[in-house]
DRENVEX-323288 format. One line per field, with one value per residue (C-alpha): residue number from 1; residue in one letter; chain; x, y, z. Coordinates in steps of 0.05 Angstrom, whole numbers. Last residue first. Layout:
! DRENVEX-323288
k = [NUM  ...] $
r = [A  ...] $
c = [A  ...] $
x = [X  ...] $
y = [Y  ...] $
z = [Z  ...] $
//
This chain:
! DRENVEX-323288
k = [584  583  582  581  580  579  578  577  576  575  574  573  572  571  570  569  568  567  566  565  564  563  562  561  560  559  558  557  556  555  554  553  552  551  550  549  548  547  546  545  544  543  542  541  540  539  538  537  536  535  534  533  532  531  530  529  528  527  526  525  524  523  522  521  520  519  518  517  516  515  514  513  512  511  510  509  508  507  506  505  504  503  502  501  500  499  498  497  496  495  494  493  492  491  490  489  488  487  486  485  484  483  482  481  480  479  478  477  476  475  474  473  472  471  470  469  468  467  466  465  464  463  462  461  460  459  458  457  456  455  454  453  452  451  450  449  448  447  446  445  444  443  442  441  440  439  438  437  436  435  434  433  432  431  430  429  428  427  426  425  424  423  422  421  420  419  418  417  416  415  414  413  412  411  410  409  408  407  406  405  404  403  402  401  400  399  398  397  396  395  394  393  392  391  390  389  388  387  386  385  384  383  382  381  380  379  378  377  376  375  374  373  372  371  370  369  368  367  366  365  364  363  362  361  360  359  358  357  356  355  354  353  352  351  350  349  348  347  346  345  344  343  342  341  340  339  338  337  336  335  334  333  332  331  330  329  328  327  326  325  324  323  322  321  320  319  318  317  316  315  314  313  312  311  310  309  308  307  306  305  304  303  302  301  300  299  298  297  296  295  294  293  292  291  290  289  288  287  286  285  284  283  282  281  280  279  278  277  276  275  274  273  272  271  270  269  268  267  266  265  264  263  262  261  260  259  258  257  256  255  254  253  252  251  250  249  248  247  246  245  244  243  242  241  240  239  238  237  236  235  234  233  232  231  230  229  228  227  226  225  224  223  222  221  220  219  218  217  216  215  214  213  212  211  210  209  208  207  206  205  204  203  202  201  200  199  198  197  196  195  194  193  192  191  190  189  188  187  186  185  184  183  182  181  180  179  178  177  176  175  174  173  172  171  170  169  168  167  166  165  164  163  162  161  160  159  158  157  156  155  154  153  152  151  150  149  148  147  146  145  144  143  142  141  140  139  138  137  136  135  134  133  132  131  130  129  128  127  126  125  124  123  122  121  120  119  118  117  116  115  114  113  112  111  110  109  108  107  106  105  104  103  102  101  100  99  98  97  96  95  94  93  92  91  90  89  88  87  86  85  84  83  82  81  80  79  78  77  76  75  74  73  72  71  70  69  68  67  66  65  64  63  62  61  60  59  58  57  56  55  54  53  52  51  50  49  48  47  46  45  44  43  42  41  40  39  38  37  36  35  34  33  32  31  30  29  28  27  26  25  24  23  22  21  20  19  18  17  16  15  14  13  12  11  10  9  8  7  6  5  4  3  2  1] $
r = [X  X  X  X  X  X  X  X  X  X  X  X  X  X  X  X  X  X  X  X  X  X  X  X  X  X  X  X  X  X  X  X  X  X  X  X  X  X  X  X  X  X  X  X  X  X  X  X  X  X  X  X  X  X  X  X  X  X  X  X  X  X  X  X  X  X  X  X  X  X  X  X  X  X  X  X  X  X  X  X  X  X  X  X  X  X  X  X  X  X  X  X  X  X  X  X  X  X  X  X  X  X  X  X  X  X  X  X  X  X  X  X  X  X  X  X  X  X  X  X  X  X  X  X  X  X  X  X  X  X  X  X  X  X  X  X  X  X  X  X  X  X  X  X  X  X  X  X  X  X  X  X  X  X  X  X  X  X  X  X  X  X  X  X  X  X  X  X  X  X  X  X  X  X  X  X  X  X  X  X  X  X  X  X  X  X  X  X  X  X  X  X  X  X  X  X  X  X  X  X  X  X  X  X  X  X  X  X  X  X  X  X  X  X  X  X  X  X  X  X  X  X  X  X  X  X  X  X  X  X  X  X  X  X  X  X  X  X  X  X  X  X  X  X  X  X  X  X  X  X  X  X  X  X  X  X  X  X  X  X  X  X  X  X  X  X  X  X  X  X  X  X  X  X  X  X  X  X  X  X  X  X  X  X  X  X  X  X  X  X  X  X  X  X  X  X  X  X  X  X  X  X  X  X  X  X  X  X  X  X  X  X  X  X  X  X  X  X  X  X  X  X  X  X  X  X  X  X  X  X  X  X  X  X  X  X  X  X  X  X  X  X  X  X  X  X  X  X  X  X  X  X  X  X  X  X  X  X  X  X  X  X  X  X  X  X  X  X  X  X  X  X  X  X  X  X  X  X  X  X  X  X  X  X  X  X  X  X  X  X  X  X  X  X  X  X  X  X  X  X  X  X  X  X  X  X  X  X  X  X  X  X  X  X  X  X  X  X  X  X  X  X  X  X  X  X  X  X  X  X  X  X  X  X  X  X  X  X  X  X  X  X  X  X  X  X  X  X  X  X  X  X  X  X  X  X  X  X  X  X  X  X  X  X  X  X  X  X  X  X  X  X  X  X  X  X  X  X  X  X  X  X  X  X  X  X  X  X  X  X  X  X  X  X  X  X  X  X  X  X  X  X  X  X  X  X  X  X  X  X  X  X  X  X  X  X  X  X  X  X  X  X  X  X  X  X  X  X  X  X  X  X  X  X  X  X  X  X  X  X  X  X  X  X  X  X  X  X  X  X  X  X  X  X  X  X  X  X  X  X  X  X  X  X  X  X  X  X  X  X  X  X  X  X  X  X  X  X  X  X  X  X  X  X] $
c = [A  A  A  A  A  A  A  A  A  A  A  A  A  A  A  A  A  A  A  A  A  A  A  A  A  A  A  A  A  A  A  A  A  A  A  A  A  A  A  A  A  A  A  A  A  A  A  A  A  A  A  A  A  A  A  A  A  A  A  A  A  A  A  A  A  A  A  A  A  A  A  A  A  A  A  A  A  A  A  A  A  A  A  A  A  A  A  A  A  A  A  A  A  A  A  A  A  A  A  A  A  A  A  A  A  A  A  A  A  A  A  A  A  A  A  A  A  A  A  A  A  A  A  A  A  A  A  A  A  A  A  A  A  A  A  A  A  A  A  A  A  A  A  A  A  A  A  A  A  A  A  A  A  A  A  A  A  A  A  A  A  A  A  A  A  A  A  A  A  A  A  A  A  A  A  A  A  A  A  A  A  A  A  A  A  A  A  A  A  A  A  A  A  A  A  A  A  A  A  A  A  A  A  A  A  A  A  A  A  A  A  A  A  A  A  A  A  A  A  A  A  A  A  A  A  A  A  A  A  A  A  A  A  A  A  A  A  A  A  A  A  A  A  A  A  A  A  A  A  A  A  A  A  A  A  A  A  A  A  A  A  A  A  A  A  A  A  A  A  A  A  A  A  A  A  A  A  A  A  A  A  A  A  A  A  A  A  A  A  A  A  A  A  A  A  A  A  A  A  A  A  A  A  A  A  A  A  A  A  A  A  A  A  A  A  A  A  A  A  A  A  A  A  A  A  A  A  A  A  A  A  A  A  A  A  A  A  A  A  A  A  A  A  A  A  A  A  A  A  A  A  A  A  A  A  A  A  A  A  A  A  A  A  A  A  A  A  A  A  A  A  A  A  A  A  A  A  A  A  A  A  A  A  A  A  A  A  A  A  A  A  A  A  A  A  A  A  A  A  A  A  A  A  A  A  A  A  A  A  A  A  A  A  A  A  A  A  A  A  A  A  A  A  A  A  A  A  A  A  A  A  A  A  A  A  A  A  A  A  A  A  A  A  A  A  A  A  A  A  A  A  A  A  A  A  A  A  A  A  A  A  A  A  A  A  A  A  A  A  A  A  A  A  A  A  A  A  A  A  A  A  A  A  A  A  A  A  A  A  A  A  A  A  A  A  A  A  A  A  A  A  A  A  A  A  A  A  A  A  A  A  A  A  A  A  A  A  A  A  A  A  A  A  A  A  A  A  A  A  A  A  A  A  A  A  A  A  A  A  A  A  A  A  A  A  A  A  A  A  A  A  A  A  A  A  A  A  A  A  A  A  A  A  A  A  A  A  A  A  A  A  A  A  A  A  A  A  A  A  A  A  A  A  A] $
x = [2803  2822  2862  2926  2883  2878  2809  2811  2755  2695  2681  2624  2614  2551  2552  2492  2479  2465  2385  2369  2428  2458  2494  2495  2539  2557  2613  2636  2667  2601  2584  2631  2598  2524  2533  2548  2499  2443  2468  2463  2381  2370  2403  2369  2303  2311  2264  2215  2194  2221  2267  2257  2289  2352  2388  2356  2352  2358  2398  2363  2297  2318  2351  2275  2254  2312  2297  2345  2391  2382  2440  2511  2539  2577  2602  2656  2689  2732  2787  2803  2866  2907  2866  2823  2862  2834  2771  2733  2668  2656  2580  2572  2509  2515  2465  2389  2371  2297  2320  2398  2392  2342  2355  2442  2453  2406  2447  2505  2487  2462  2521  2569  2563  2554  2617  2648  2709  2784  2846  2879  2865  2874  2947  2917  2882  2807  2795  2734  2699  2629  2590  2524  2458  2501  2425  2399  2409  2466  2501  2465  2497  2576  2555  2554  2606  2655  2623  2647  2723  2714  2687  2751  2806  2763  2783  2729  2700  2641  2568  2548  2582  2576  2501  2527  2599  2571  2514  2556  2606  2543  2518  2581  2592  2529  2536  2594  2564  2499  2550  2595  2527  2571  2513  2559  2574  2499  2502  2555  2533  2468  2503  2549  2476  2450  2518  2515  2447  2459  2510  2458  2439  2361  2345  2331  2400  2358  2308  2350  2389  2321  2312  2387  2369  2299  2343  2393  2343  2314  2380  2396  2331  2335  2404  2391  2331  2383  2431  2376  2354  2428  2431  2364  2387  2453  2421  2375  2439  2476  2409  2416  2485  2455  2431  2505  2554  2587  2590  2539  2598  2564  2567  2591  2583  2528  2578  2525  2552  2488  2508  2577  2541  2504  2564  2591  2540  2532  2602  2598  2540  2582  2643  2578  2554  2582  2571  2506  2485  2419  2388  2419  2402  2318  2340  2364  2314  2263  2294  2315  2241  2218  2265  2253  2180  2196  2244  2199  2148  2199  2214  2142  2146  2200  2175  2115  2137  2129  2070  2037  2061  2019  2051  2021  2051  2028  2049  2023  2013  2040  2045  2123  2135  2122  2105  2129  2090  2109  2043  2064  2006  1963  1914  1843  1829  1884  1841  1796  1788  1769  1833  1881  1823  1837  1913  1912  1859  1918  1969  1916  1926  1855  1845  1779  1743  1675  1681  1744  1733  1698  1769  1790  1749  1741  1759  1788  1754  1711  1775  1817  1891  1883  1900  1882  1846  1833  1854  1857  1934  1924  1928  1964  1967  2007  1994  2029  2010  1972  1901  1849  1800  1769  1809  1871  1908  1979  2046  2086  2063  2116  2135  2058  2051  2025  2033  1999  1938  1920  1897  1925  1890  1933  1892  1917  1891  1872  1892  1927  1921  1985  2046  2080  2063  2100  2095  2021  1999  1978  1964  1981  1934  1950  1890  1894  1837  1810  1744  1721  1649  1682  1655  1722  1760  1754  1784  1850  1890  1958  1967  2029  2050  2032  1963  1907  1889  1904  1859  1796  1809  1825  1758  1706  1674  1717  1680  1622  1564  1610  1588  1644  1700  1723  1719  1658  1673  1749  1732  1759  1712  1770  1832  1802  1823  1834  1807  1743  1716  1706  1734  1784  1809  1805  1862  1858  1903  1865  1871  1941  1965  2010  2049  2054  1982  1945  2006  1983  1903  1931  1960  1902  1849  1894  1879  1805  1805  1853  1801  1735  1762  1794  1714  1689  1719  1722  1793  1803  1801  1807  1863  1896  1896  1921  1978  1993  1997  2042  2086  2088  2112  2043  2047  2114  2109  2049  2089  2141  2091  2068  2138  2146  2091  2116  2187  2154  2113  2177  2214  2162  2159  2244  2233  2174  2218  2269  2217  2195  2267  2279  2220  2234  2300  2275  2214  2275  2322  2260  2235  2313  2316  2252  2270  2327  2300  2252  2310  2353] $
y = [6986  7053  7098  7084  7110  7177  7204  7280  7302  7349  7417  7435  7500  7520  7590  7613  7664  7733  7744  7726  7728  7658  7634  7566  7533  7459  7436  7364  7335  7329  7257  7244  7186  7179  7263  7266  7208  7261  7314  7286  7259  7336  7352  7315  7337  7400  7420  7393  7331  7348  7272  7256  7298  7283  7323  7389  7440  7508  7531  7504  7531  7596  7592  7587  7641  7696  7678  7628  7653  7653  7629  7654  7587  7567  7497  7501  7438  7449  7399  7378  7349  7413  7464  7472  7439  7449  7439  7488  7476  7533  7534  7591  7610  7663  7630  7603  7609  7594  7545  7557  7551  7504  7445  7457  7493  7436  7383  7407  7398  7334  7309  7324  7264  7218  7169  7172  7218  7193  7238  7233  7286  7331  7351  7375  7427  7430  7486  7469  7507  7483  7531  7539  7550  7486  7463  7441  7373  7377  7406  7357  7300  7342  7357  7284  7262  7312  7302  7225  7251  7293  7237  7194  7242  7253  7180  7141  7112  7048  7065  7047  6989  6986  7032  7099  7084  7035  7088  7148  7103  7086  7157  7184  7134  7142  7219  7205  7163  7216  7269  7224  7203  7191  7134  7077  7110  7124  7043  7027  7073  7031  6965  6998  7016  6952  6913  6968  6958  6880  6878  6909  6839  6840  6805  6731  6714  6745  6698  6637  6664  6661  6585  6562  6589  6539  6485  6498  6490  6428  6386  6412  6386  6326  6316  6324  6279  6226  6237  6218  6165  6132  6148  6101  6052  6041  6045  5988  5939  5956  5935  5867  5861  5857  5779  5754  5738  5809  5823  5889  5933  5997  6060  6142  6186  6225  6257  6302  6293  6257  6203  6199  6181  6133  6108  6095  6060  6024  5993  5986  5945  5894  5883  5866  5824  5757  5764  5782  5716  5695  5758  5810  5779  5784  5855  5876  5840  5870  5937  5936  5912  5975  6018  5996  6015  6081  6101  6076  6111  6179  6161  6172  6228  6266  6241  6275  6337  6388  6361  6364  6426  6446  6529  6589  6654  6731  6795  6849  6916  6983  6994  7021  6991  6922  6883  6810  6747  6663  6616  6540  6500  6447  6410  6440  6422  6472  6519  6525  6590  6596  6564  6622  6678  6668  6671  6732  6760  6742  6784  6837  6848  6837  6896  6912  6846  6862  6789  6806  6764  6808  6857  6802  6844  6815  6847  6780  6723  6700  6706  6642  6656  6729  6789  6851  6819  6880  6882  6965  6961  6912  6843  6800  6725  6672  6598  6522  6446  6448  6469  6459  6507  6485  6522  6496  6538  6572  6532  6575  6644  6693  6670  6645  6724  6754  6823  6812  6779  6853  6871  6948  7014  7079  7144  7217  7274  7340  7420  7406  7482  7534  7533  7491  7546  7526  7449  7457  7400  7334  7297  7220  7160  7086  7041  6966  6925  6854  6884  6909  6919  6992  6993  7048  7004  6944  6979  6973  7045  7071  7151  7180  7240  7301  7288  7329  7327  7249  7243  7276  7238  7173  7184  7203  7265  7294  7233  7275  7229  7181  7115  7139  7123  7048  7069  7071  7131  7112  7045  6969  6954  6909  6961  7015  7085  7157  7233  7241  7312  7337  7408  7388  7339  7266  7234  7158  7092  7036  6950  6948  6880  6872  6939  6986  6985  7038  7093  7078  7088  7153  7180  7167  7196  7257  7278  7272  7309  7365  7361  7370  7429  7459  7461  7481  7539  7566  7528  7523  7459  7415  7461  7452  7372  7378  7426  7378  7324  7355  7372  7295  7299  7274  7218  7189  7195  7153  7101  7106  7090  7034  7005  7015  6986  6926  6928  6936  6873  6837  6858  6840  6765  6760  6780  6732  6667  6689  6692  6626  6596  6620  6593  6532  6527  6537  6485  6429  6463  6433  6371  6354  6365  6329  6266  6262  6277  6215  6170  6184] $
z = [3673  3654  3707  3663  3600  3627  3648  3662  3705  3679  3668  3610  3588  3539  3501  3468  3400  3388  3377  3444  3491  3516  3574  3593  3658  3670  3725  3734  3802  3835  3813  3755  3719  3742  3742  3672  3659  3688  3660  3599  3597  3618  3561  3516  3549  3550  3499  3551  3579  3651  3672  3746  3794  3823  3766  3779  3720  3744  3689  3630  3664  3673  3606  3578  3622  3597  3524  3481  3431  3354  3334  3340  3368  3424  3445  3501  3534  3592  3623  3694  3732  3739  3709  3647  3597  3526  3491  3441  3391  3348  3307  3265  3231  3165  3127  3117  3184  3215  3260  3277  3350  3367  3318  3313  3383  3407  3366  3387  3463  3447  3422  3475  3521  3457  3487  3563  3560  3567  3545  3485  3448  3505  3493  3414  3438  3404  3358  3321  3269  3239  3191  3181  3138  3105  3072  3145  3127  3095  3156  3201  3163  3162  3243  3253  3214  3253  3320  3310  3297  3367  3398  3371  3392  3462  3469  3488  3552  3544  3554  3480  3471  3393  3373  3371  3340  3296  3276  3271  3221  3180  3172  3152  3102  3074  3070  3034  2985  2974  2964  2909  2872  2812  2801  2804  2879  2887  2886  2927  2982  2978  2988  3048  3084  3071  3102  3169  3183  3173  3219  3268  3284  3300  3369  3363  3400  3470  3456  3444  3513  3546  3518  3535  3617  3609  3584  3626  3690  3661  3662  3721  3763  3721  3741  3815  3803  3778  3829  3882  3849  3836  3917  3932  3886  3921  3984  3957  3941  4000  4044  3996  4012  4083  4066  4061  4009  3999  3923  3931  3952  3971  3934  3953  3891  3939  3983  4014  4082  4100  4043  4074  4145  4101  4073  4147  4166  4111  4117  4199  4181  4140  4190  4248  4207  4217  4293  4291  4260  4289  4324  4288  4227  4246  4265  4211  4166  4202  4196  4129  4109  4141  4109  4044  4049  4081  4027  3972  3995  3998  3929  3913  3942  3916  3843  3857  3891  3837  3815  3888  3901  3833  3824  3829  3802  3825  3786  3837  3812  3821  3750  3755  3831  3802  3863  3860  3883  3897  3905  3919  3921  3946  3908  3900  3833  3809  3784  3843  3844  3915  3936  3891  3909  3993  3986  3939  3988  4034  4010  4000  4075  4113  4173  4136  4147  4114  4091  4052  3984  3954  3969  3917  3848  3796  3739  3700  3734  3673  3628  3648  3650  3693  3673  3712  3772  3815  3888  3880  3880  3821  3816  3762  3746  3730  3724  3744  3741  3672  3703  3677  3657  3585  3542  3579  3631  3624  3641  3598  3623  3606  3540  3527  3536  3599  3583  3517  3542  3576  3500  3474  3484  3470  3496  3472  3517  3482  3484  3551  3581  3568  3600  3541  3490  3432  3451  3460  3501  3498  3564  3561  3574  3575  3564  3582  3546  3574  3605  3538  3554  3597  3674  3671  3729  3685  3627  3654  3672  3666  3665  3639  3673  3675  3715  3723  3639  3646  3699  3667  3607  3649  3687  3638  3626  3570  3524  3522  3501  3518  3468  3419  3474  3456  3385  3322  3276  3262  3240  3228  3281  3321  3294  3327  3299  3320  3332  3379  3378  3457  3447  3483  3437  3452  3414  3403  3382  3385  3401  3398  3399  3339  3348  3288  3263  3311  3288  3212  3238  3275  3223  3186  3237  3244  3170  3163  3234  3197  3135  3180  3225  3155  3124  3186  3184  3257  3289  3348  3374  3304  3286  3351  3344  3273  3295  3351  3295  3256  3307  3336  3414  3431  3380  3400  3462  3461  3426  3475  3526  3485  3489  3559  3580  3541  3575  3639  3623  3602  3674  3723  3674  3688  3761  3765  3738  3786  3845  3806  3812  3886  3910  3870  3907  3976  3965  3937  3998  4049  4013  4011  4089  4104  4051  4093  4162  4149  4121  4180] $
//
């Protein structure tokens, strides 16, 4: 019974940690797709940047030398500010078409000396070249470039005339950033020492190509585990990862538990290894114990059986039957140790033997909820938008002293479209309150655009309190608003209409007299596909709608756009009616 014990708890102990690291990787899979994510927003940023495309275009085509040499003057400091807003960029870049390297890298402190100034023609390499095939961004380590810097990550984005989007890329833009930054101490808390050894448990990342992308000890980052094949080409890179954890050696050669995850995003493999041996300690050192008490419970057992049976017969039945209780899992369960014969001391070591067991149960707890009140620390660390909201009141406060009454209520308008943007941003409204929102919005763009425009609404009032989900009709103002008024100083009309469709759906019109949009950009407005993956266009808001529209409706809702160049566009939106009743 003691054997199939320690068996059974070995067993759900392995399942458990399985499950725990699998967790552990889900959270890690999830941090370095946030960080990805970040630098691909930064790259966004930058190739979506009008005065930066304009830079990028003079320093292509332009033929004064003079303006070449100022606009590359010019993009190399935006780029060194861009290069400074995440700790663990190593350079931001723009290779122009023309070849001429625009950027900065933060380890030579230069613009002249990069990652790419060695290229005699930096348009030869493999993430340009990429990057200008591709429309999409293109990930890429520096160990599959035979780059010095083997612990860089470069992400790669094709710029292109925004004006013109069906012309040629007019430059590729390359963020590099370290690889120790997806596996953060946060991520990897049981990392190596400095001088190799192992602290019971390490994380690691492959590629799809069986390169080491990040690895705890540098000298094995780029190597590559199809080295490891022996000119076996039916090997799985499952078992490369197998064949590199023993060959590494970094755990002394102990056995381990090795848990993996594919990121679909990267398409790597995050891989974590953990000390069996460690893990299992205490589990096996009870499990001595176990074996050494149940040896001398034997002999004694016997040895009593043989002179004084009788006597104990009461006394086995007892730990027989708390035994039985103990395989039930009723672990509270304890012998009576006052019994004036030799088995009390049997009663005595199964009492030990449970207290043991609880206790590990209770360590196992104790450290779980102190790993789960560590993420929640993290997640508490976040910025409070309270204090958004407190500095913006201060400065209303202030142009109010000032008589600054247009600066105040711009303040206030801003503030209320943030805590209505930012509070539960996917919860349902009233159409009352999205209308009221619209209101502070349009007032900000309004002032913005120097009131070039003027906002009429005519919304029936039996709607008002009908259900939509919030900022579902923003962006479609603010593309009537950016797109269609650009270029007016007066005269623009923006109309927003809602009333009851038919039974058991509403409409939603926004028109305005703008500037209209030509027959092959409403092609593309009107044969947008909301199963494909987002277009980075000028649709892009709306494509980002449409999408939630159909998350929330499914086929129930009906879009259309009309427009005429030079007189104005009309958008109609169909959807449900949401009462409160239906609201849960």
């Amino acid at each position: 019974m003691q054997t199939f014990f320690y068996y059974y708890v070995t067993k759900q102990v392995t399942r458990k940690i399985n499950n725990l690291a699998q967790f552990n990787l889900s959270q890690t899979k999830r941090i370095i797709d946030a960080t990805i994510s970040s630098y691909n927003d930064l790259v966004y940023q930058i190739f979506t940047d009008d005065e930066i495309i304009n830079l990028v275009k003079k320093i292509d085509y332009s033929t004064n030398s003079d303006e070449k040499s100022e606009a590359l003057n010019e993009l190399n400091g935006k780029l060194t500010i861009l290069s400074y807003s995440k700790n663990d960029i190593r350079s931001v870049v723009i290779i122009c078409s023309n070849g001429k390297i625009a950027g900065y890298d933060r380890t030579t402190g230069s613009s002249n000396i990069t990652l790419w100034s060695d290229y005699d023609d930096p348009r030869s390499i493999k993430i340009y070249k990429d990057a200008m095939n591709y429309n999409r961004n293109i990930i890429m380590p520096s160990i599959q470039m035979k780059m010095n810097d083997k612990d860089i990550i470069n992400i790669a984005k094709k710029m292109y005339d925004l004006n013109n989007i069906n012309s040629d890329g007019i430059g590729v833009v390359i963020v590099s950033f370290n690889e120790n930054s997806l596996l953060s101490d946060e991520t990897n808390q049981y990392n190596v020492n400095k001088d190799g050894n192992s602290k019971n448990e390490y994380n690691f990342i492959v590629d799809d190509k069986g390169n080491i992308i990040s690895f705890p000890i540098e000298k094995y980052i780029g190597y590559n585990l199809f080295n490891l094949s022996n000119d076996d080409s039916k090997i799985n890179l499952e078992e490369l990862i197998n064949r590199f954890v023993d060959m590494s050696y970094i755990l002394d050669g102990k056995p381990e538990i090795i848990n993996k995850i594919y990121d679909e995003n990267t398409g790597w493999t995050i891989v974590n290894v953990i000390d069996r041996n460690y893990l299992f300690k205490d589990i096996y050192e009870l499990h001595k114990i176990m074996i050494l008490f149940g040896i001398i419970i034997m002999v004694f057992t016997i040895l009593v059986i043989i002179y004084i049976s009788g006597n104990l017969t009461k006394s086995i039945k007892d730990i027989v039957k708390a035994m039985k209780a103990v395989q039930n899992r009723e672990l509270t369960v304890q012998l009576d140790t006052n019994v004036k014969d030799e088995v009390s001391i049997i009663a005595y070591t199964f009492n030990k033997m449970v207290m043991e067991i609880n206790k590990l149960i209770d360590e196992v707890k104790y450290k779980t909820n102190k790993q789960k009140e560590s993420e929640i620390a993290a997640l508490e660390a976040q910025i409070n938008p309270h204090f958004l909201y407190n500095t913006l009141d201060s400065i209303n406060w202030i142009a109010i002293e000032h008589e600054e009454y247009e600066i105040s209520r711009m303040l206030k308008s801003l503030a209320q479209i943030l805590r209505y943007s930012i509070y539960r941003s996917n919860e349902i409204v009233s159409i009352r309150e999205e209308i009221e929102w619209l209101r502070n919005y349009v007032y900000l763009q309004a002032n913005r655009f120097t009131n070039c425009f003027d906002y009429i609404e005519d919304v029936d009032e039996n709607i008002l309190d009908f259900k939509i989900h919030k900022l579902i009709l923003q962006p479609f103002i603010e593309n009537s608003i950016i797109h269609g008024f650009e270029g007016m100083h007066k005269g623009g009309v923006l109309k927003v209409r809602g009333g009851v469709f038919e039974n058991g759906f509403i409409k939603i019109i926004i028109e305005d007299n703008g500037k209209g949009i030509s027959i092959d950009k409403l092609n593309i407005f009107q044969n947008i596909d909301t199963d494909d993956d987002i277009i980075i266009t000028r649709s892009f808001g709306i494509k980002s709608t449409l999408v939630r529209l159909k998350m929330y409706y499914g086929d129930k809702f009906k879009f259309s756009i009309d427009s005429k160049v030079g007189y104005g566009t009309k958008i109609t939106i169909i959807i449900p009616i949401i009462r409160d009743e239906v609201m849960t």
